[in-house]
C-alpha positions as CSV (number, residue, x, y, z in Angstrom):
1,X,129.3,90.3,74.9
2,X,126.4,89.4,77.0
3,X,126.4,85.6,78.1
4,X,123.0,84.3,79.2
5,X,123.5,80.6,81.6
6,X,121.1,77.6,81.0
7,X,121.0,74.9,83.6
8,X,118.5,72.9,85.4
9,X,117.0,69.7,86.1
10,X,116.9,66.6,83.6
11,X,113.4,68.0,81.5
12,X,113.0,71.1,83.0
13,X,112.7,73.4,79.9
14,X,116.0,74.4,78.7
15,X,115.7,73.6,75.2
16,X,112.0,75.6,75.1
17,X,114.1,78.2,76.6
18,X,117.0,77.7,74.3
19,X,114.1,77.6,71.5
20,X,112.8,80.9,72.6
21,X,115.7,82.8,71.7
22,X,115.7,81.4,68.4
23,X,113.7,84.3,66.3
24,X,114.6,86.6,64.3
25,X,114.7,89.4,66.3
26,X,116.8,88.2,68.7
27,X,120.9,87.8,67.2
28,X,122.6,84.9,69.4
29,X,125.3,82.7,68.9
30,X,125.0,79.4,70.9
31,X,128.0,77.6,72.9
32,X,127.4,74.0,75.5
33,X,129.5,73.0,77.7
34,X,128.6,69.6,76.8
35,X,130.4,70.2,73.5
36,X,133.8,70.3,75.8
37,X,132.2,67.2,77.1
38,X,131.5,65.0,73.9
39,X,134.7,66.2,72.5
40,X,137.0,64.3,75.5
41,X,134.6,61.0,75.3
42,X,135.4,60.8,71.3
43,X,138.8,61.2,72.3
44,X,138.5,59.1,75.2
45,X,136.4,56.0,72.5
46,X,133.5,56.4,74.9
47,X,129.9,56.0,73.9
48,X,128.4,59.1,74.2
49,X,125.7,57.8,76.8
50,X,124.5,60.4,79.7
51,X,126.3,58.4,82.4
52,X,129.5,58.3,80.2
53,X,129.3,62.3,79.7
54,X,128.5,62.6,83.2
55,X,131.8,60.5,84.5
56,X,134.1,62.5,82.0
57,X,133.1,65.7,82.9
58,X,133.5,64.8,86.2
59,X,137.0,63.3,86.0
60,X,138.2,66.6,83.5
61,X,136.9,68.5,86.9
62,X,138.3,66.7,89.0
63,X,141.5,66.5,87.3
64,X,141.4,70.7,85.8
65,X,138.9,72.1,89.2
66,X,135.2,72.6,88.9
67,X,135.6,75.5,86.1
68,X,137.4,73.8,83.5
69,X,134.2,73.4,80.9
70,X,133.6,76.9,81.4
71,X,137.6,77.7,80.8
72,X,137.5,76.1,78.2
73,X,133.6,77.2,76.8
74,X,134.7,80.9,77.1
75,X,138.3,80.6,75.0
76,X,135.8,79.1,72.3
77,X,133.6,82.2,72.1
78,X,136.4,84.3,72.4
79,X,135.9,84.5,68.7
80,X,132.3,84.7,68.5
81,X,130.6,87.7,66.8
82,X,127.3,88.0,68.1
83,X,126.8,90.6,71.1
84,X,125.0,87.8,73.1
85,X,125.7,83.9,73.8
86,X,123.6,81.7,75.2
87,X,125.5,79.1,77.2
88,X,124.1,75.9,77.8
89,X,124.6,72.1,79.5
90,X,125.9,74.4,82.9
91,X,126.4,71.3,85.7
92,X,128.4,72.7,88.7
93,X,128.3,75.7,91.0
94,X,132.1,75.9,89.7
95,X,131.3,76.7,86.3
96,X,129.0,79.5,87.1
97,X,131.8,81.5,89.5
98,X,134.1,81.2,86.4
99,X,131.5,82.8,84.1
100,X,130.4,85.2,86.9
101,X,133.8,86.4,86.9
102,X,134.0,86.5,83.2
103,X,131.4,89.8,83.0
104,X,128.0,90.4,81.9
105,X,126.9,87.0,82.8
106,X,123.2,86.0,83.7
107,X,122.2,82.7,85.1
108,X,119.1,81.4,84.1
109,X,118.2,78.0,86.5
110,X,115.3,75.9,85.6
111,X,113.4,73.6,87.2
112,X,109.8,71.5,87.8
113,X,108.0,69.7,89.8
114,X,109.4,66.2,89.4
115,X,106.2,64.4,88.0
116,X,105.7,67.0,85.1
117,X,109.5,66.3,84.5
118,X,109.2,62.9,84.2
119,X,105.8,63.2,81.9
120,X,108.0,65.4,79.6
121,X,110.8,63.1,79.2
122,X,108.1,60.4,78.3
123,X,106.7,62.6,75.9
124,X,109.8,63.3,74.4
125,X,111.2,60.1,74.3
126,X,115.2,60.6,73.9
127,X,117.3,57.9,73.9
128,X,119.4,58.9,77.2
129,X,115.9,59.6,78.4
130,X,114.9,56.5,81.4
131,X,111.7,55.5,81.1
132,X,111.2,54.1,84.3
133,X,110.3,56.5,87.1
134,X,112.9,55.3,89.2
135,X,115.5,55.0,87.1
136,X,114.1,58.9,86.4
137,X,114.7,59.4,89.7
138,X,118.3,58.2,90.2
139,X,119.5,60.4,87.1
140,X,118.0,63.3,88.5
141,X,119.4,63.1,92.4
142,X,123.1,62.2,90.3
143,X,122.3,65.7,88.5
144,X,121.6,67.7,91.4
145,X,124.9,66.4,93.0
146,X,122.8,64.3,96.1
147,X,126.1,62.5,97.6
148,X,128.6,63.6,95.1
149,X,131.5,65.3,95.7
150,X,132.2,69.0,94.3
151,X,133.9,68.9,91.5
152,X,130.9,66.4,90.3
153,X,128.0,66.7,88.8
154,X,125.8,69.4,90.7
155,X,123.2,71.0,88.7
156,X,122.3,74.8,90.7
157,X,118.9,75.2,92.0
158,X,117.7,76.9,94.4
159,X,116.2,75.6,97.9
């Protein structure tokens, strides 16, 4: 099984990406680890808001190291049939060793220039989108781990 990584900055493409593989002639099977995520906050009775997801994955990191999503992400496709998965919502250097290790794993780390991010999340409009730029601004220096600790929080990109 091959297993393709998605990660990158707030708006930086990984659902055109994601939408990309989504033909017919390519046969994928699709796994998050922000399904791992979603699942704890149900369980937890929190509101599935970006900063909510954000603080439980990093307390079940915290609490379970840096790889636990991906633990946990690659038991559920044990059982998947397709020869490739793409593997999405990737958000810590941690997760990407424990796929690494897992075999036939490629990393695919997105990024843009901050003002065509921000004009894409206007366009798009989602709800945990911010509209203002700095409140834009905050959420993305939280994702790319700027005074966090490890085991938060730390979307890969490269310098």
């Amino acid at each position: 099984m091959i297993k393709i990584g998605l990660t990158g900055t707030i708006s930086s493409g990984k659902t055109t990406v994601k939408d990309c593989f989504s033909t017919e002639n390519i046969k994928y099977e699709y796994a998050s680890l922000s399904d791992i995520v979603r699942e704890e906050a149900t369980k937890r009775n929190t509101e599935h808001t970006r900063e909510n997801l954000q603080n439980v994955g990093d307390d079940l990191r915290k609490n379970n190291g840096a790889g636990v999503l991906a633990i946990k992400t690659l038991e559920k496709i044990k059982n998947y049939n397709s020869k490739v998965v793409l593997i999405d919502g990737i958000r810590n250097p941690g997760e990407i060793e424990v796929l690494k290790k897992s075999g036939d794993f490629y990393l695919l780390a997105l990024d843009a220039p901050f003002e065509v991010r921000y004009a894409r999340a206007l366009e798009r409009a989602r709800e945990s989108d911010p509209l203002k730029k700095n409140e834009f601004k905050k959420k993305d220096l939280r994702d790319r781990g700027f005074n966090q600790p490890n085991l938060k929080t730390r979307i890969y990109t490269k310098k």
